[in-house]
N, C-alpha and C positions, 0 to 999 in steps of 0.2 A: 157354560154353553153360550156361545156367540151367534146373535142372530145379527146380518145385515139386509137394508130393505135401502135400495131404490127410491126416496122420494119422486124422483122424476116417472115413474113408472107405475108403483104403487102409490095411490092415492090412503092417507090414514084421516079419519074425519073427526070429529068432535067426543062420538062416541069410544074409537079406539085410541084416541089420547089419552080420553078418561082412564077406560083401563090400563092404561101400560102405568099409573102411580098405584093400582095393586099390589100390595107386596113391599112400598115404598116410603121413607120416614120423611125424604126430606127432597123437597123440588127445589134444584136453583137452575135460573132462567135468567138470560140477559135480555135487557130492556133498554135500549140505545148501549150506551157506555156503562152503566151501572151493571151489574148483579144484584138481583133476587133472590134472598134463600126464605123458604114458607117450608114450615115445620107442619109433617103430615100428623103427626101423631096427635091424640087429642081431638079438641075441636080442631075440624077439616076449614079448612077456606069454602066460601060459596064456590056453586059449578060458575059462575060466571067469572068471578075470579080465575081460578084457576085455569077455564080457558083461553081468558086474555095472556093467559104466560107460557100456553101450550103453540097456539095455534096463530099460523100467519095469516097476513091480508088472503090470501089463495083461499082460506077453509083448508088449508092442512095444516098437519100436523108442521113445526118450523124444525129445520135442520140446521144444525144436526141434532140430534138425539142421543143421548149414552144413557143407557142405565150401570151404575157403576157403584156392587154392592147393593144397597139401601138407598141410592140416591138418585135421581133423575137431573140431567144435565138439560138441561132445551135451551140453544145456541151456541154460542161460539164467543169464548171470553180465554185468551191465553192462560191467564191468572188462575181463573175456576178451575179450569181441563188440571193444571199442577196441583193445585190443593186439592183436590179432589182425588188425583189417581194415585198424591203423595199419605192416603188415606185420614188428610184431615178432617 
């Protein structure tokens, strides 16, 4: 099931970031040029953590967003989106 959301319209805040790693083993998140991958399983990352890789300057959530599988994408990295959807 495919959900899409609007950032421009729908506001997602701190608290609905959190949730959407529910269900989730593994965040990767770009961070200028680099990639992030932080491994949910186990001990969790602190929330402050974790927000700073969710959430943009704005207080929302940063776009784009994919969950794909067990995995949460947050941003935009060519490289990631391939490994990722090539189920690495």
């Amino acid at each position: 099931m495919a959900t899409q959301v609007d950032a421009r319209k729908t506001r997602l805040g701190a608290t609905e970031a959190l949730r959407m790693l529910d269900g989730v083993d593994e965040l990767w998140a770009t961070k200028g040029k680099q990639v992030i991958e932080v491994s949910l399983k186990g001990q969790r990352p602190a929330r402050a953590e974790l927000l700073a890789l969710l959430m943009g300057p704005s207080g929302n959530l940063r776009a784009p967003t994919l969950r794909v599988g067990r995995r949460l994408l947050v941003g935009f990295d060519e490289a990631m989106y391939r490994k990722a959807l090539a189920g690495k």
